[in-house]
C-alpha positions as CSV (number, residue, x, y, z in Angstrom):
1,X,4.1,23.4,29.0
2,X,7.6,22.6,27.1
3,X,7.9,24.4,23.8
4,X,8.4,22.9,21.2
5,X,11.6,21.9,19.0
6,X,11.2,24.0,16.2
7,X,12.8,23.0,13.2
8,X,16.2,24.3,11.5
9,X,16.2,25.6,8.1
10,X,18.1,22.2,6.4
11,X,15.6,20.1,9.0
12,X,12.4,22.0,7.7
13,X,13.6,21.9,3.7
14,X,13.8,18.1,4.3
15,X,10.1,17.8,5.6
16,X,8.7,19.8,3.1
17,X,10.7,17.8,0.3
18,X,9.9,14.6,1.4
19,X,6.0,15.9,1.5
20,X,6.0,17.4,-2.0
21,X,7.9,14.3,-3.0
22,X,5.3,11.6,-1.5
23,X,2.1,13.7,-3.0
24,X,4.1,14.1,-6.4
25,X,5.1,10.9,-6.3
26,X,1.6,9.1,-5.3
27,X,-0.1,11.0,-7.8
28,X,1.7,9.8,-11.0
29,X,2.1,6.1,-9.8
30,X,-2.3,6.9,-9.4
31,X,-2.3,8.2,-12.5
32,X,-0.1,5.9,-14.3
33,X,-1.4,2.7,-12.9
34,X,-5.2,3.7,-13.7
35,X,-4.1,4.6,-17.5
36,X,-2.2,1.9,-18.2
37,X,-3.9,-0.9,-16.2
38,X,-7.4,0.6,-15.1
39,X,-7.1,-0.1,-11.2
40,X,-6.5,2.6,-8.6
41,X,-4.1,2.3,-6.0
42,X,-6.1,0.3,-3.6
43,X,-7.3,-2.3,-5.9
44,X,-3.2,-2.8,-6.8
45,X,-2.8,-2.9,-3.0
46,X,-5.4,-5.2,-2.4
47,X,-4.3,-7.4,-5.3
48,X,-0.8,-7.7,-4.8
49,X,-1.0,-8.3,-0.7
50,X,-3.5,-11.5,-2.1
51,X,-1.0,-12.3,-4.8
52,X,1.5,-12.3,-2.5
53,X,-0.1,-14.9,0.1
54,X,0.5,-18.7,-0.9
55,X,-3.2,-19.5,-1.3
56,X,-4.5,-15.8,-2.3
57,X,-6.2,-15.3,0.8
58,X,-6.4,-13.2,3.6
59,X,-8.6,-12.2,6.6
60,X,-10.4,-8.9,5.8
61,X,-9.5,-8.2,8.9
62,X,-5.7,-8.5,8.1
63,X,-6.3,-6.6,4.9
64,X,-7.8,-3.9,6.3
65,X,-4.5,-4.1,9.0
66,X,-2.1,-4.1,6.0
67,X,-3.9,-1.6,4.3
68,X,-4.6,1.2,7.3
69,X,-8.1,1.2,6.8
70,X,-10.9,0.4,8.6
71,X,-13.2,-2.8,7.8
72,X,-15.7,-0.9,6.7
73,X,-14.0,0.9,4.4
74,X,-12.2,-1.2,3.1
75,X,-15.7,-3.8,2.4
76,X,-16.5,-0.9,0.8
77,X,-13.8,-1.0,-2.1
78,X,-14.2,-4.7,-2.3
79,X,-17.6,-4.4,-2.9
80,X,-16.9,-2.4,-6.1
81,X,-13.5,-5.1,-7.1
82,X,-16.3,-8.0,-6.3
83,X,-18.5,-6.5,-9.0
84,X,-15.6,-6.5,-11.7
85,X,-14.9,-9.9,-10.7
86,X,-11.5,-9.2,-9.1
87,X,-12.1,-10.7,-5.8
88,X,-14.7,-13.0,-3.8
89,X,-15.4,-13.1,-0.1
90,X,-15.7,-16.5,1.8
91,X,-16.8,-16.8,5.1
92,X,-14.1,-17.7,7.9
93,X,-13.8,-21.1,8.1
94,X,-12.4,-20.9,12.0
95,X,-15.0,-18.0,12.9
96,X,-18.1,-17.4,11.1
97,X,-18.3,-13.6,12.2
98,X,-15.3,-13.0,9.9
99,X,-14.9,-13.4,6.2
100,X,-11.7,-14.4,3.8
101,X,-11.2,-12.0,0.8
102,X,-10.1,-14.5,-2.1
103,X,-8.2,-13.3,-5.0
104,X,-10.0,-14.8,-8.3
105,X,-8.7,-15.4,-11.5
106,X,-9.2,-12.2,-13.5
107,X,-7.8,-10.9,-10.5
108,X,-4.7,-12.8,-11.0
109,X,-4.3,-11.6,-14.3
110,X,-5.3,-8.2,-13.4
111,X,-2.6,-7.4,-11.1
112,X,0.2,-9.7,-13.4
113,X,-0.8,-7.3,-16.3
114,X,-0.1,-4.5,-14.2
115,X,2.9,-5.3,-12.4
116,X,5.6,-4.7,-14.8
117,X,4.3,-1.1,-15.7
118,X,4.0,-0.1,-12.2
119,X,7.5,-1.4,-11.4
120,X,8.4,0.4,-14.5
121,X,7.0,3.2,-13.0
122,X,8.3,3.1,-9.3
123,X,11.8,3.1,-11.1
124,X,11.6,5.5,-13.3
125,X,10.0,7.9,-10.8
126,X,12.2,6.6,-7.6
127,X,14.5,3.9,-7.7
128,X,17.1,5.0,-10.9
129,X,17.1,8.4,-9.6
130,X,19.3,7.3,-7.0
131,X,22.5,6.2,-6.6
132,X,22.9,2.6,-4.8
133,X,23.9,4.7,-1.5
134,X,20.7,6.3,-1.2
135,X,18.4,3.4,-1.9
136,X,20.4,1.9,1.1
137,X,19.5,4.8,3.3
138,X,16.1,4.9,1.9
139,X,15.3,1.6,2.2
140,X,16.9,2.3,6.0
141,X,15.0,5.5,6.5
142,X,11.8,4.2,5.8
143,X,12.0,0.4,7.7
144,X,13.4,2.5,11.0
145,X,9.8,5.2,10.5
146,X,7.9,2.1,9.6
147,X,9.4,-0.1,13.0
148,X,8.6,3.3,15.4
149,X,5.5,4.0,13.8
150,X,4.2,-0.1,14.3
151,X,5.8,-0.3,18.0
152,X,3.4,2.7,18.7
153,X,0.8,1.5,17.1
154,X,1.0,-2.4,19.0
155,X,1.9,-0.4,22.4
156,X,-1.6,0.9,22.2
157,X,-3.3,-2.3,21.1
């Protein structure tokens, strides 16, 4: 058995940063989102992807893709969003076993309301702590992760 490549000192203060970073982090774009706009995290997520589509609609299926969770789950939480009136479901028009999650119009102002306070909040907490340099090798960083981390995942598909 090989053994493993343990990590240096400067290696091992960089993983523990970048944990204690991401959970800080999460946590007060959670909390702030949910006092200043009333949705979680998820509901922004599921919001925005719709917002973000040029008719407001995706395949459950490709939300639950986008999202990392599974179907279930995720018909779960939407579910809950259907009962505040934040979302509908539709059935597939191309295939009847799957549905079309449909962004509604309380939605629409829903996730407009709380945009600019969680962009607000992304820079204040992220963005205009660093200098123009490291958003660079941030926004590097995290699109080479993302690009292994999705090749591995549709190599197993």
């Amino acid at each position: 058995m090989e053994q493993p490549r343990w990590l240096d000192e400067r290696e091992q203060s960089a993983w523990r940063g970048y944990r204690r970073m991401r959970r800080l982090l999460d946590l007060e774009l959670a909390r702030e989102l949910m006092r200043d706009a009333g949705l979680s995290e998820p509901d922004y997520d599921v919001l925005s992807d719709l917002s973000e589509t040029p008719d407001q609609r995706l395949r459950l299926s490709e939300l639950a893709d986008r999202m990392l969770w599974s179907r279930s789950r995720l018909s779960h939480h939407l579910t809950r969003m259907q009962q505040r009136g934040l979302v509908t479901r539709e059935e597939c028009a191309s295939d009847g076993r799957g549905a079309v999650v449909v962004l509604t119009a309380e939605g629409r102002r829903a996730v407009e309301a709380a945009a600019p306070g969680h962009v607000a909040a992304v820079r204040r907490h992220l963005i205009d702590l660093l200098t123009p340099d490291e958003v660079a090798a941030l926004d590097a960083l995290t699109h080479r992760v993302v690009d292994h981390l999705a090749g591995r995942d549709a190599a197993r598909g």
